[in-house]
C-alpha positions, 0 to 999 in steps of 0.5 A: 179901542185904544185913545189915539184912535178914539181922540181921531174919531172924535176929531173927524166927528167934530170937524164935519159937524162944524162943516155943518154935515152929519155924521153917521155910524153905522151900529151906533146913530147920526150926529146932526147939526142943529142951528136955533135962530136967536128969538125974543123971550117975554116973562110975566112981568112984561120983561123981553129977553133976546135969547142969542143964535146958538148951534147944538149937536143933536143925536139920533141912535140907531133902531137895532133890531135883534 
């Protein structure tokens, strides 16, 4: 695969993820976007942490069957 093609594959990707949409190919897997909510952390010691929203790309491969 040569590098422009790579680095315009990778940009198609990256936008649709950021559109929040998946993103499957065939052979290979799915992107998925992922949002966690923020969420309140407390530790043994009685200190509460609030852990901020974060967005994260899950990926699921591909069951291939040979």
């Amino acid at each position: 695969m040569s590098k422009k093609l790579e680095n315009a594959l990778l940009e198609v990707i990256r936008d649709q993820i950021n559109q929040k949409n998946k993103v499957r190919i065939d052979g290979l897997g799915t992107f998925h976007p992922h949002h966690e909510p923020r969420y309140h952390v407390q530790y043994k010691n009685g200190k509460v942490v609030l852990r901020p929203p974060k967005d994260s790309i899950t990926f699921t491969p591909e069951n291939n069957k040979a």
